[in-house]
C-alpha positions in Angstrom: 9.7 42.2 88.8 12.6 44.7 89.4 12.9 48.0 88.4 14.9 47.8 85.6 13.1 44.7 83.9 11.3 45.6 81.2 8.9 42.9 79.9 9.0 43.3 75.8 6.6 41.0 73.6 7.1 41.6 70.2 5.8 38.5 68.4 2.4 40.0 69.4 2.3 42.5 66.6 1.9 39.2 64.4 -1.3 38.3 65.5 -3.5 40.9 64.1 -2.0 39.1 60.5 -3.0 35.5 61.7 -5.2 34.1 59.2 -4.5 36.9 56.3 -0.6 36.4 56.3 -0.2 33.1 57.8 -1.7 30.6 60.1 0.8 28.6 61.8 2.6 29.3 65.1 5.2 31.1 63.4 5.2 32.7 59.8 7.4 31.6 57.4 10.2 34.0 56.3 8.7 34.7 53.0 5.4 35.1 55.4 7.4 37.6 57.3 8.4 39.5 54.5 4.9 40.1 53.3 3.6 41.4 56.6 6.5 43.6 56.3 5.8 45.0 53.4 1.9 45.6 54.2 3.4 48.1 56.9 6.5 49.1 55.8 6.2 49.1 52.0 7.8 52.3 50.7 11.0 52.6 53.5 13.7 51.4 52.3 15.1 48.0 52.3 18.2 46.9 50.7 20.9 50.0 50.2 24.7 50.0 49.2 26.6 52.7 49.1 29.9 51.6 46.9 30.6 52.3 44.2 27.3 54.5 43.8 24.0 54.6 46.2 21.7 52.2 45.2 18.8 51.4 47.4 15.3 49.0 46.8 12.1 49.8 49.3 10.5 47.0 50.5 8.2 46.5 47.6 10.7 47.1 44.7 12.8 44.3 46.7 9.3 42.1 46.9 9.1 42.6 42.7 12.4 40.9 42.3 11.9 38.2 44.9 9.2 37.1 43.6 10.2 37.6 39.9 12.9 35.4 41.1 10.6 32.6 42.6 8.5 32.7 39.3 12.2 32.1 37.4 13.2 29.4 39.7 9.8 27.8 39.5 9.8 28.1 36.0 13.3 26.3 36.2 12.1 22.9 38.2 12.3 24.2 41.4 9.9 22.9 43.6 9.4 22.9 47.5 12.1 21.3 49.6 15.0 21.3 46.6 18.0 23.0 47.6 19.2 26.4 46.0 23.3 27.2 47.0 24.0 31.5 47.3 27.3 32.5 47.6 29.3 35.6 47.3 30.1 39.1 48.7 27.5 41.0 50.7 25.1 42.8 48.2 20.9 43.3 47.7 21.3 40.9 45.2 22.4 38.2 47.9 19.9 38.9 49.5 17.5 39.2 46.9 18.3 35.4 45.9 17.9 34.2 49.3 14.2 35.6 49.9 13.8 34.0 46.1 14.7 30.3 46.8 12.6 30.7 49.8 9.6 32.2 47.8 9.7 29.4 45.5 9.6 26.8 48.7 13.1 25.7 48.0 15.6 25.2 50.9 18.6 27.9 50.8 22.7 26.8 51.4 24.3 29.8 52.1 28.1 29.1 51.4 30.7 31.2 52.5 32.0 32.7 49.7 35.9 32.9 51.2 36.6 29.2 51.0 39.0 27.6 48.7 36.7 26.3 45.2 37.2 22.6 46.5 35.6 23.2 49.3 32.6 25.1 47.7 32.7 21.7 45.3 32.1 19.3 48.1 29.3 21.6 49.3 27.4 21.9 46.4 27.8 18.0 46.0 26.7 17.7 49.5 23.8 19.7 49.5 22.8 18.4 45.9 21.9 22.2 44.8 20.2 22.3 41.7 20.8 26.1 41.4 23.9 28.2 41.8 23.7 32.2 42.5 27.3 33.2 42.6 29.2 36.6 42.4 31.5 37.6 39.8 34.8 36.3 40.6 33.4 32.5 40.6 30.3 32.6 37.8 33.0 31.5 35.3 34.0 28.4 37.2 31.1 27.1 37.7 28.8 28.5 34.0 31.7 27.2 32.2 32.7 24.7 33.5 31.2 21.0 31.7 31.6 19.2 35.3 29.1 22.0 36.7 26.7 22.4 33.9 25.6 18.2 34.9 25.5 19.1 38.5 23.6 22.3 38.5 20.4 22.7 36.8 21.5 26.8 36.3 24.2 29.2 37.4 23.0 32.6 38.0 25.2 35.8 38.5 24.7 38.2 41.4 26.7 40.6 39.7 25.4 43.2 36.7 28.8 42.3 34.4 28.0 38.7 33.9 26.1 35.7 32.7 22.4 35.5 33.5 21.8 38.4 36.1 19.6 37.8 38.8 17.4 41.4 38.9 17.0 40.2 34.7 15.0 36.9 36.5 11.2 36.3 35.6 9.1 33.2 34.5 5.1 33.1 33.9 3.0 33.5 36.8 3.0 30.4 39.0 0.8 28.5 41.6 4.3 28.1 43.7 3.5 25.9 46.4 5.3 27.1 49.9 7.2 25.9 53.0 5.5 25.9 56.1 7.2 26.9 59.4 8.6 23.0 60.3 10.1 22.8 56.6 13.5 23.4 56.0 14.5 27.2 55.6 18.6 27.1 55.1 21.2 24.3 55.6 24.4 26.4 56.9 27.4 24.2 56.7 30.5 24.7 58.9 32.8 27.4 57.4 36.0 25.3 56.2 34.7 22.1 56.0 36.5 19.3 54.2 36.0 15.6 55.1 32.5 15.4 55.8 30.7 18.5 55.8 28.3 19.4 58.8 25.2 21.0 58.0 22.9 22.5 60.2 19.3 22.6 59.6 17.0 25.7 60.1 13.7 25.7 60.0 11.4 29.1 59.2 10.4 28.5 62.7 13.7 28.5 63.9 15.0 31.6 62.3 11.3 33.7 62.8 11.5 32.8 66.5 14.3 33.5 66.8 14.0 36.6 65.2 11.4 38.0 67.2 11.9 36.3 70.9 15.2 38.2 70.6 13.8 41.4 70.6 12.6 40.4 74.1 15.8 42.2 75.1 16.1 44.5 72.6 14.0 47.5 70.8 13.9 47.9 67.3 12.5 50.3 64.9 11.7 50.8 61.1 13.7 53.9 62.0 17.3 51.8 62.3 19.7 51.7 59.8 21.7 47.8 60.4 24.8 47.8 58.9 25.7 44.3 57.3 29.7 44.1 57.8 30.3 40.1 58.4 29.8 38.1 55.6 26.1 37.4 55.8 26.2 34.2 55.4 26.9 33.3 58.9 24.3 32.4 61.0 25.2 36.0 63.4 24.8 38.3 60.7 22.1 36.2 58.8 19.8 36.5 61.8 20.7 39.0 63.9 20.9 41.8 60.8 19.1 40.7 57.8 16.4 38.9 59.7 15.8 41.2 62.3 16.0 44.4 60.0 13.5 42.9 57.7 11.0 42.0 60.7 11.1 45.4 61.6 11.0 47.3 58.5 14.5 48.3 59.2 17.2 49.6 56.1 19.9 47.0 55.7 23.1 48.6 54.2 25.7 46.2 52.9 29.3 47.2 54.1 31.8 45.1 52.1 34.9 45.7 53.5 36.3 44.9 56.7 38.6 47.7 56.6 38.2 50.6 59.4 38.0 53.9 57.3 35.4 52.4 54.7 33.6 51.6 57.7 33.7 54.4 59.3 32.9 56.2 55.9 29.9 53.4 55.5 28.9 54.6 59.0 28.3 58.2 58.8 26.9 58.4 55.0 24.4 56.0 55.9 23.4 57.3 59.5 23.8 53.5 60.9 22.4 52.9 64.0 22.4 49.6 64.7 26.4 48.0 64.5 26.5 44.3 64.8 30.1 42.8 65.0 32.5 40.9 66.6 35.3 41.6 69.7 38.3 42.5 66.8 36.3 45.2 65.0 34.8 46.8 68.2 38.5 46.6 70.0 40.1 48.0 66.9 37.8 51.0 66.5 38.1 51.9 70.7 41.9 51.4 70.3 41.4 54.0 67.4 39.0 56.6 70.0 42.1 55.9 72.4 45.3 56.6 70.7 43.1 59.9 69.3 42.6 61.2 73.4 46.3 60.4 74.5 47.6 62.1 71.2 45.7 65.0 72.9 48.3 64.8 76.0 48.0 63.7 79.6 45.6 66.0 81.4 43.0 66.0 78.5 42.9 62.1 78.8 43.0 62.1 82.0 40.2 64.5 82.1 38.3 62.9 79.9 39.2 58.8 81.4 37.6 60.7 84.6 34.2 61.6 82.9 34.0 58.1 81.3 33.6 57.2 84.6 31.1 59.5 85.7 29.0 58.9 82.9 29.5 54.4 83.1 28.1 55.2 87.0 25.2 57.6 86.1 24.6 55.3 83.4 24.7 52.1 85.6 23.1 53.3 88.5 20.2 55.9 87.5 19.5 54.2 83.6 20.3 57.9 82.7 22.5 58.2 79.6 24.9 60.8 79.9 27.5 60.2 77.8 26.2 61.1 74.2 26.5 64.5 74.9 29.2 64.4 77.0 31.2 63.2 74.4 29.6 64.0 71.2 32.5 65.7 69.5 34.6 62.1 70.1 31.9 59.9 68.8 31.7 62.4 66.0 35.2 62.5 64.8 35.0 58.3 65.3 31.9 58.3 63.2 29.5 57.0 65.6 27.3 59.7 66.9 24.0 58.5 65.6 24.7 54.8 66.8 21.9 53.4 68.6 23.0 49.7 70.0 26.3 48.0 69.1 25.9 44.4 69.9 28.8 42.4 70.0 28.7 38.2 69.2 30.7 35.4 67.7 33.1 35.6 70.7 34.0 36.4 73.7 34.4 40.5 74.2 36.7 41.6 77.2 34.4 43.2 79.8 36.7 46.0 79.9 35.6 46.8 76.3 31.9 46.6 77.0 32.9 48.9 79.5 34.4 51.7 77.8 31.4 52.3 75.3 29.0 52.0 77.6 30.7 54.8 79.5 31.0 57.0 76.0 27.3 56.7 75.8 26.8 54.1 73.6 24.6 51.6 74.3 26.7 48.1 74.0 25.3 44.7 74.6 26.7 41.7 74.0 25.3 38.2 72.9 25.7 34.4 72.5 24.6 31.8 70.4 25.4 28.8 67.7 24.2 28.3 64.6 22.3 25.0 66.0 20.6 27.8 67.9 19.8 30.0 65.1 21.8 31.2 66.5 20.5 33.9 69.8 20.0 31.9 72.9 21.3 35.0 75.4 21.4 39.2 74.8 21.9 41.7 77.5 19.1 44.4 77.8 20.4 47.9 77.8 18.5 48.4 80.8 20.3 46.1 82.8 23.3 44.8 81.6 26.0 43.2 83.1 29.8 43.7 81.6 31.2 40.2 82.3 27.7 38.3 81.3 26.9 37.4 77.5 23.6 38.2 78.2 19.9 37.1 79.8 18.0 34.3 78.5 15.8 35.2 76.1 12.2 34.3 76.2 10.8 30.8 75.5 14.2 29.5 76.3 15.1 26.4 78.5 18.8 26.9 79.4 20.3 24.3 82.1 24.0 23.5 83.4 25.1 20.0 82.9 27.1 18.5 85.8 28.2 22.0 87.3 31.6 21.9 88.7 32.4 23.7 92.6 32.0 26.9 90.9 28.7 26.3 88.8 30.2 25.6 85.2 29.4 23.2 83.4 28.1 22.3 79.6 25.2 24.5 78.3 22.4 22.8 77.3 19.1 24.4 75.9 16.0 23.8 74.1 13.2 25.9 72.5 11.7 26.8 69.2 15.5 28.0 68.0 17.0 25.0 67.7 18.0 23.5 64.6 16.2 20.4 63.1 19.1 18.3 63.3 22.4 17.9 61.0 21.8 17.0 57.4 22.2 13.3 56.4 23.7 13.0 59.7 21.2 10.9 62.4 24.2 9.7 64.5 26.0 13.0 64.6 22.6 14.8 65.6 21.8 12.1 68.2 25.2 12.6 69.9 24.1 16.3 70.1 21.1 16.2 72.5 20.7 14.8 75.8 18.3 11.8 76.2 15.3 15.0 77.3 16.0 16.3 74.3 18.0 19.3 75.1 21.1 20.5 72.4 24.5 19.8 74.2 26.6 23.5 73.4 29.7 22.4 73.7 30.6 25.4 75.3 31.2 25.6 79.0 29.9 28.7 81.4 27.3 29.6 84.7 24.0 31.3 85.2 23.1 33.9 88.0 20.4 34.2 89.7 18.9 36.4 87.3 19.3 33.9 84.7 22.5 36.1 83.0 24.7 33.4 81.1 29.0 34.2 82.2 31.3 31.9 79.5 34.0 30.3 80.6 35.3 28.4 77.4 34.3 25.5 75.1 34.7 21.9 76.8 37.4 20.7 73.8 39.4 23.2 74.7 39.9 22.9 78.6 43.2 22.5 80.3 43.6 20.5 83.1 46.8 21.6 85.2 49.1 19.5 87.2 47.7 21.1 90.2 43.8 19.4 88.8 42.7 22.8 88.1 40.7 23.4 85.3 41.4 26.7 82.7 39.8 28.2 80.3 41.8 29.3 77.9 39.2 31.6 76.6 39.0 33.4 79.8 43.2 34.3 79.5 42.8 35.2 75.9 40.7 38.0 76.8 42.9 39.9 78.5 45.2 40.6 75.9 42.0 41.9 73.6 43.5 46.0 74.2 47.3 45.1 73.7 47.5 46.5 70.3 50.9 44.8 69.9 49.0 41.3 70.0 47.6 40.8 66.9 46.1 37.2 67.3 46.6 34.8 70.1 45.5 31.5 71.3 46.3 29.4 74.5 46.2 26.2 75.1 47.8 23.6 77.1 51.5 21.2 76.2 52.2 18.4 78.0 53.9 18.1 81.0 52.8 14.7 82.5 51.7 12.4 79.9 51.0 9.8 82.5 49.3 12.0 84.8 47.6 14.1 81.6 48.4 17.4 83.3 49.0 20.2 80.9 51.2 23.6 81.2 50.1 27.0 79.5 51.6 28.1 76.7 50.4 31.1 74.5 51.2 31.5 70.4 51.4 35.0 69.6 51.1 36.8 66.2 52.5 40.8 66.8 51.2 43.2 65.2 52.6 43.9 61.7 51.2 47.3 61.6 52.6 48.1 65.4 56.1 46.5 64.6 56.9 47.8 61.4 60.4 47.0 60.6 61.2 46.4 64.4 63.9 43.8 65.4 62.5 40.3 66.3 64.6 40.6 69.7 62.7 44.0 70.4 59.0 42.2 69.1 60.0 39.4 72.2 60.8 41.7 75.2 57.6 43.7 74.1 55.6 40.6 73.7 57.1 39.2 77.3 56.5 42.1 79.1 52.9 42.1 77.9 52.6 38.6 79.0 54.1 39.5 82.5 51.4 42.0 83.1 49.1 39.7 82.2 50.5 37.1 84.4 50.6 39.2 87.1 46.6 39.8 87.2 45.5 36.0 86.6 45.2 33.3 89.4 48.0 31.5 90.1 47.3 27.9 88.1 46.2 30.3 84.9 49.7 31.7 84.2 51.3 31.2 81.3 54.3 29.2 81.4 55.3 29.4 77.8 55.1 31.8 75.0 56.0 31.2 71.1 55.8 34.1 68.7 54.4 33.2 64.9 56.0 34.4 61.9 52.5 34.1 60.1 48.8 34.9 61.3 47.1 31.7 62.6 44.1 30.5 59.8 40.8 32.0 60.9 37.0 31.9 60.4 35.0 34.8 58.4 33.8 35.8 61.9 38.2 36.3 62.6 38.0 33.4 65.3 41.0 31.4 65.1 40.5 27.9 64.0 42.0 25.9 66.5 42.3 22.7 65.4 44.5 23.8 62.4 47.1 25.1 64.9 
């Protein structure tokens, strides 16, 4: 074992509650929760800060979860029926989650941002008998006749409307639960129209999950997680309300994604743990930045210099210097009591990972998919490496299918993370696995000899250039990540040999709006070109970009700000 390995075994804790709690190999979430509370019952649980602080402890959120249950009981709801939440981050999303599951039922998060036909179509696939929804949708769907046949009850997760979900109770109930191979949530792929994909979790899925994670990582009841993505998604659904719940952790609901009520959300809550993805994190360095140069040259130089004093120290003794060193930026950046920052649902430029590492924050980085529930990899503090998404974390088989002269290849894994299967969908889930048994990624990447994880792109998405050389167009997107003038941008390949399939590189570009105010498009080009030509000028030959178009209008994205490709 090397020196900086450190061998961490969490999931042990649960055994002295085998038995009392639960008795499978896994608890079930609502299992979870209770062994939570039996430790951790007067911390708090669920806070908000906007408009007012308002914050439950872990057994005033128990009362209304299982107030809820005894309602939804009361209501028909029985084991295995499926109960749709969707709306802004709030206790009381969460609070209706942990309630579907305490009365056995099945949750469908839905992500609240899509257009109402698309939350339709949902609901009709999932055949949800009961509808939580916040205040800017309960009248659609309380009012509305078409509804009121489909759903058995709409409930509001806001105070200002209809039936309010901390009003719930019903008679006391002999609720009959899920085990840990029952269904725990269906998440369905965010912008779905056609035929929606839904991806089944099991409670074993997500509580394994949950805990084998923390293989690489320390947690505390002490943290404060900060829920910024929408928490629907499988990222934030595991790796902050899970996790701060298995822990004893507080779980504070941001609801904007804008910087200064972050930033506010950040210091009056004392965060510590900061879970996001490669926009925010780039955005709030380019912020530290532009704060240092406005200080002039020598003092950024000066300070660039110790950055790197600390990264080495840092790197090379496990010695963290750079909290001190640098308290008084961190402090005016609101981040001087963060703990961890983990970054996931893309790819982070190393050169970001970097740069907080060296300001003494401890920065890791991820990777999963929601058919993984979704953490497969995550880089221990300890020993992390800048260009890896991370180790493979315990109880995880990860292999490389058909690696190429350089090791990539398709991901495959198995292990007690990975999802049942997709809903009403046998063919679809066959195609998935390998004949073994292992779930095919779809993305494309090699191992080390340490068994670190480095992404090269997802397999759709591969160019093949007329030279036969294969690109990642992943791998060129992150170097613009610190260009400040870039706003969004996406490569991918046009065709310049349709009978030899070999594809040039071209790269759509969204500038800035906030960089380029009122700027001359002629002026937005040259900047944008010259950026390009740097760029150029540090990939491999066969990866330069041959073409560039500039966008009017922002390209269509996920909630977790990827861009969706295929509606380019």
């Amino acid at each position: 074992m090397s020196k900086k390995e450190i061998i961490r075994t969490p999931w042990r804790v649960l055994e002295e509650y085998r038995g009392k709690f639960y008795t499978g190999q896994w608890p079930t979430l609502p299992e979870m929760f209770r062994i939570t509370v039996s430790r951790y019952g007067d911390r708090p649980c669920f806070t908000i800060y906007e408009p007012d602080r308002i914050s439950l402890t872990y057994k005033e959120a128990l009362e209304k979860i299982e107030a809820t249950a005894r309602y939804l009981h009361n209501k028909g709801i029985r084991k295995g029926d499926m109960v749709a939440v969707t709306g802004k981050n709030a206790p009381e999303w969460t609070v209706a989650y942990l309630g579907a599951l305490f009365a056995g039922a099945t949750v469908v998060p839905i992500d609240y941002q899509l257009k109402n036909e698309e939350i339709d179509l949902l609901l009709k696939t999932s055949r949800a008998k009961i509808l939580f929804v916040d205040e800017e949708k309960y009248k659609r769907y309380a009012e509305n006749a078409e509804y009121r046949g489909l759903l058995h009850e709409v409930i509001s997760l806001y105070k200002g409307s209809g039936v309010y979900i901390y009003t719930l109770d019903g008679p006391a109930a002999d609720i009959e639960g899920a085990s840990e191979h029952d269904l725990a949530a269906i998440l369905f792929t965010s912008g779905t129209t056609g035929n929606p994909k839904g991806v089944m979790l099991t409670h074993q899925n997500l509580v394994s999950d949950c805990y084998l994670a923390q293989g690489h990582l320390d947690l505390y009841p002490e943290d404060v997680f900060y829920a910024l993505l929408p928490i629907h998604h499988a990222y934030t659904m595991l790796a902050v309300f899970i996790e701060s719940m298995s822990c004893g952790a507080e779980l504070v609901f941001g609801k904007k994604m804008v910087t200064q009520v972050i930033l506010k959300d950040l210091k009056q809550a004392k965060v510590t743990m900061l879970l996001g993805v490669p926009m925010l994190f780039n955005k709030v360095l380019a912020g530290i930045v532009r704060g240092l140069k406005a200080k002039g040259p020598i003092v950024y130089g000066a300070v660039t210099m110790l950055m790197g004093v600390s990264g080495f120290i840092k790197k090379i003794f496990g010695v963290n210097p750079g909290k001190k060193m640098f308290r008084a930026v961190l402090d005016k950046a609101s981040l001087t009591t963060l703990r961890i920052c983990i970054c996931g649902g893309g790819p982070l430029a190393p050169s970001v990972f970097k740069k907080y590492n060296e300001l003494g924050i401890d920065f890791i980085q991820g990777y999963g998919l929601t058919e993984t529930s979704p953490i497969i990899n995550l880089n221990p503090k300890e020993h992390y490496k800048e260009t890896s998404v991370g180790k493979i974390v315990p109880q995880v088989d990860m292999k490389i299918l058909n690696p190429d002269e350089r090791g990539v290849g398709e991901i495959i894994v198995k292990g007690p993370m990975v999802m049942k299967g997709y809903f009403e969908m046998p063919e679809e889930t066959k195609d998935t696995f390998t004949g073994d048994g292992y779930l095919k990624t779809g993305d494309l990447g090699y191992l080390d000899d340490e068994n670190y994880l480095y992404l090269t792109g997802r397999a759709k998405n591969l160019i093949v250039t007329g030279g036969g050389k294969n690109v990642y167009p992943e791998e060129i997107e992150n170097e613009f990540q610190l260009f400040e003038e870039i706003e969004q941008i996406l490569v991918r390949g046009f065709e310049l040999n349709k009978k030899m399939k070999t594809e040039g590189i071209e790269a759509l570009v969204y500038p800035s709006p906030d960089v380029f105010k009122e700027t001359p498009k002629e002026q937005i080009k040259a900047r944008i070109d010259a950026i390009i030509s740097e760029v150029n000028q540090r990939l491999l030959p066969y990866q330069k970009i041959e073409k560039v178009t500039i966008l009017d209008k922002r390209m269509e994205e996920t909630t977790t700000k990827k861009i969706k490709r295929d509606a380019v």
